[in-house]
N, CA, C and O of each residue as an XYZ file, in Angstrom:
304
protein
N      -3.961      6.510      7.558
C      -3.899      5.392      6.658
C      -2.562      5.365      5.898
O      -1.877      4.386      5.603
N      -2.257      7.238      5.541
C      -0.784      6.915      4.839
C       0.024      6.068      5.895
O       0.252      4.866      5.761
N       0.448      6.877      7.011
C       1.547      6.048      7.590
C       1.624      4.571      7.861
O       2.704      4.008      8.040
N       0.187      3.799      7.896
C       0.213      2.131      8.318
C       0.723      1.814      6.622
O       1.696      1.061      6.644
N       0.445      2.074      5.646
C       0.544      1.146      4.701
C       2.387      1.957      4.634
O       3.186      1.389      3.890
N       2.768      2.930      5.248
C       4.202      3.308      4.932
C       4.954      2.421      5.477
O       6.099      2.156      5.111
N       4.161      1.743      6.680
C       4.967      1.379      7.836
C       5.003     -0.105      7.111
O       6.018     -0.413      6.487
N       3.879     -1.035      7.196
C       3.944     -2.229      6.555
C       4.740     -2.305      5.031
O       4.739     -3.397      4.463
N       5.324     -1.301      4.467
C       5.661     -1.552      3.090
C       7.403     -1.196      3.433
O       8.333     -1.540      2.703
N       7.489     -0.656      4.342
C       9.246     -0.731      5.013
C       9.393     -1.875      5.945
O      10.502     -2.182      6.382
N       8.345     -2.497      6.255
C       9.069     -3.565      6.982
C       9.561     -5.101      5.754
O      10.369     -6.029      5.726
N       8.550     -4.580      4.993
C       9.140     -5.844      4.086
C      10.180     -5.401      2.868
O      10.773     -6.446      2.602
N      10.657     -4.406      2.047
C      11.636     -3.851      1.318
C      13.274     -4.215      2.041
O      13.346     -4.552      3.222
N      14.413     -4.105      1.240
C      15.229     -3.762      1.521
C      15.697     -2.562      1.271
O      16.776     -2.270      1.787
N      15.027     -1.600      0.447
C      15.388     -0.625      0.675
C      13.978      0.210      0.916
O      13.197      0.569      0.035
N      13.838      0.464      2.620
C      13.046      1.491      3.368
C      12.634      2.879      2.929
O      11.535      3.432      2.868
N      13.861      3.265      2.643
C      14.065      4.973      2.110
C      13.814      5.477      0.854
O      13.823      6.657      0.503
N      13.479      4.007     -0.113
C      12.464      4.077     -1.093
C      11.338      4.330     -1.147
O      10.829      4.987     -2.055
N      10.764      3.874     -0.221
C       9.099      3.683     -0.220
C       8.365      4.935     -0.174
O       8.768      5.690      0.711
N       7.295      5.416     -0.954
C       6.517      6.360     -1.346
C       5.121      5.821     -1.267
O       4.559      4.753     -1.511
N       4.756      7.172     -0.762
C       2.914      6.623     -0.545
C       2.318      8.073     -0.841
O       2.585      9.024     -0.107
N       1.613      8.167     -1.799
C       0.687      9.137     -2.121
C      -0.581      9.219     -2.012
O      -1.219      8.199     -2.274
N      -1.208     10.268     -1.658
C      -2.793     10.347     -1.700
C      -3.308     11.049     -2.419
O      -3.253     12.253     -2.668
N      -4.054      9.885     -2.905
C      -5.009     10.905     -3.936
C      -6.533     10.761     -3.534
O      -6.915      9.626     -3.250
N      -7.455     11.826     -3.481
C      -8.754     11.996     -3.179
C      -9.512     11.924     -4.201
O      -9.492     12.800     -5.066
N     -10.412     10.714     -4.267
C     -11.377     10.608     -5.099
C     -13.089     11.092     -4.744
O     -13.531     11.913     -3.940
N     -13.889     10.033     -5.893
C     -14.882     10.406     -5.360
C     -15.968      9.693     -4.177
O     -17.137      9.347     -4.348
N     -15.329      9.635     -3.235
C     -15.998      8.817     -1.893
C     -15.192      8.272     -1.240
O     -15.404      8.168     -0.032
N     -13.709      7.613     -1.952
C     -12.973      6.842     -2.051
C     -11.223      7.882     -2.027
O     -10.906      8.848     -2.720
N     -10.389      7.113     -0.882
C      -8.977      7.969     -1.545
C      -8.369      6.659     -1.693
O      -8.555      5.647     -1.018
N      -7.376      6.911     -3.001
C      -5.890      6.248     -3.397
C      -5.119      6.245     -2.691
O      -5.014      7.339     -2.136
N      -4.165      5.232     -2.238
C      -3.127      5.313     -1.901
C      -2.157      4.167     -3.236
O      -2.277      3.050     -3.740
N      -1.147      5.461     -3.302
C      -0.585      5.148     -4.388
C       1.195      4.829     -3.862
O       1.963      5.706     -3.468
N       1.525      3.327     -4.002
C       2.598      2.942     -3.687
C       3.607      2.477     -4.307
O       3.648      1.329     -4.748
N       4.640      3.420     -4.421
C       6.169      3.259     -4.789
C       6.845      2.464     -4.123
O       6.696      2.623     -2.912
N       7.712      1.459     -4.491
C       9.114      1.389     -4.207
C      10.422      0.957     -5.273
O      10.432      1.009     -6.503
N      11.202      0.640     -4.599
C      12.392      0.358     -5.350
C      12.418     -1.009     -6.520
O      12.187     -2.159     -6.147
N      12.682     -0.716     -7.715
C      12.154     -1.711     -8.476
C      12.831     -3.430     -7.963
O      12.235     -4.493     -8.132
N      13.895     -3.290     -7.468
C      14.265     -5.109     -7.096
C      13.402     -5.330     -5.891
O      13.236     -6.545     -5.782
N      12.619     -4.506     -4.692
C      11.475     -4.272     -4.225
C      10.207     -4.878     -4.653
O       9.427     -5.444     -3.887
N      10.032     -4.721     -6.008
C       8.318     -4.577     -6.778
C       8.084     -6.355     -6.046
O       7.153     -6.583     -5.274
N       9.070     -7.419     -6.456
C       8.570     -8.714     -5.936
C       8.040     -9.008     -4.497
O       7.301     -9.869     -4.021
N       8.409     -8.429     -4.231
C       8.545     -8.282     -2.567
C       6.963     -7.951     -1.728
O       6.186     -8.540     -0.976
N       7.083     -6.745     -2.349
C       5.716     -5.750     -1.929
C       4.049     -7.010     -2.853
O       2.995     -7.501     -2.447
N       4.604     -6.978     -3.800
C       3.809     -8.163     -4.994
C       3.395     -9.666     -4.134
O       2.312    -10.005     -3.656
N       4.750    -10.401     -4.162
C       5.100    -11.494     -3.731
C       4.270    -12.569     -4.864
O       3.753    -12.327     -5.955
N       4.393    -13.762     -4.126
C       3.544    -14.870     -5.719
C       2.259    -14.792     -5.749
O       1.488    -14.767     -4.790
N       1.993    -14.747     -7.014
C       0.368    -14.486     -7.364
C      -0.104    -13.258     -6.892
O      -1.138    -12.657     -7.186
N       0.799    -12.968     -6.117
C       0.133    -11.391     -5.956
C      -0.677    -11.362     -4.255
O      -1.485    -10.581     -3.752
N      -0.013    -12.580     -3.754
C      -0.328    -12.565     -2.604
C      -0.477    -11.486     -1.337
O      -1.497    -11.058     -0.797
N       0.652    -11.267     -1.124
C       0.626    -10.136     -0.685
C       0.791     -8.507     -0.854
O       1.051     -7.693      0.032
N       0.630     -8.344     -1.834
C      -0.357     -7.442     -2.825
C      -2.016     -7.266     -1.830
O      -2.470     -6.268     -1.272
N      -2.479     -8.425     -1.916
C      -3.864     -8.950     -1.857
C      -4.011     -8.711     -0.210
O      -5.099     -8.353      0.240
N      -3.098     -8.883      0.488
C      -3.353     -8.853      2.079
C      -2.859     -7.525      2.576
O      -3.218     -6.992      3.626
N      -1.879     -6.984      1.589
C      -1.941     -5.309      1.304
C      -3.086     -4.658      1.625
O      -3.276     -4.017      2.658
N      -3.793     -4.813      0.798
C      -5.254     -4.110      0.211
C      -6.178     -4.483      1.194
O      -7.118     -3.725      1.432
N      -6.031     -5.707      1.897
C      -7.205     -6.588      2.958
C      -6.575     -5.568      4.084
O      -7.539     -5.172      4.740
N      -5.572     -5.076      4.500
C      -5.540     -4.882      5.699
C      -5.744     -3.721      5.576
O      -6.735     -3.577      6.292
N      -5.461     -2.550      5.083
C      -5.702     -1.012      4.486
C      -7.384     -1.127      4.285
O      -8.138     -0.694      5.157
N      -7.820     -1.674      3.208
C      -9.766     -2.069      4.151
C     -10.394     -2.314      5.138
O     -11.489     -1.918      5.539
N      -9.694     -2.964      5.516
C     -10.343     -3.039      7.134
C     -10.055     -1.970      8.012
O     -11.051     -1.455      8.519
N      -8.924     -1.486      8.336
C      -8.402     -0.432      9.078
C      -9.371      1.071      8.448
O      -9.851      1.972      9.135
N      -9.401      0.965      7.448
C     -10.388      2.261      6.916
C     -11.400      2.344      6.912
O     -12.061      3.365      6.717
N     -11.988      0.624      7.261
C     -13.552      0.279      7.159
C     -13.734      1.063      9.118
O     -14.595      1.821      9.565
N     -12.573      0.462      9.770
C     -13.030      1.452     11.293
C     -12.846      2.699     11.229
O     -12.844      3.233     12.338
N     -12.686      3.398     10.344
C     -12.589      4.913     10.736
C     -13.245      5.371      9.489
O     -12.646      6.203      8.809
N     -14.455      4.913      9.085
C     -14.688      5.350      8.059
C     -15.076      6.032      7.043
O     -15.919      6.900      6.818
N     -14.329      5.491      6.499
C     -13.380      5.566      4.754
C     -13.364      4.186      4.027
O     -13.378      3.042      4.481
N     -13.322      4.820      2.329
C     -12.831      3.785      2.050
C     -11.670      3.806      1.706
O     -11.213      4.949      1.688
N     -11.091      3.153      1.466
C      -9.695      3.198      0.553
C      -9.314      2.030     -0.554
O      -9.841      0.941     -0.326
N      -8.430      2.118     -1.773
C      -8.336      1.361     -2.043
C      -6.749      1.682     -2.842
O      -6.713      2.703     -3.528
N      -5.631      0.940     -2.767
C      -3.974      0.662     -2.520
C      -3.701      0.244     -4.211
O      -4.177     -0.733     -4.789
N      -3.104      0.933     -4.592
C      -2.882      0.632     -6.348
C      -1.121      0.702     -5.848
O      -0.645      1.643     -5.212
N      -0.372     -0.474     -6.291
C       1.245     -0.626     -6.799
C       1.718      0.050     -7.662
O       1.201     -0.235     -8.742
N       2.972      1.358     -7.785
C       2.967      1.594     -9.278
C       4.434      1.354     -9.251
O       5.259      1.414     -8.338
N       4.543      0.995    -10.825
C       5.766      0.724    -10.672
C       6.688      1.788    -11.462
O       7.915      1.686    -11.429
């Protein structure tokens, strides 16, 4: 799960070699906790938080087949 949301969050940045993805293990549930470069944050965000939102939709589903849950927090 780390590497798909690593992979989808370098294809949209301009800077790649920013991007950070952490895991954290909860209870039932793991974090993935995502960095990047702050002129980045819009990007990864986009308007309203759009893709933010299809972030999180696609990291659910992919975890819903192997499952897990997961759930994708932005930090800035």
């Amino acid at each position: 799960m780390k590497e798909l949301l690593t992979y989808v969050a370098q294809n949209l940045v301009e800077h790649p070699e920013q991007v950070s993805v952490t895991e954290v293990e909860g209870d039932g549930e793991t974090v993935l906790e995502l960095r990047v470069a702050p002129e980045d944050m819009g990007k990864v965000i986009g308007r309203q938080g759009r893709i933010a939102k299809e972030i999180r939709v696609l990291m659910r589903s992919a975890a819903q087949r192997a499952g897990k849950r997961i759930n994708v927090e932005i930090i800035d």
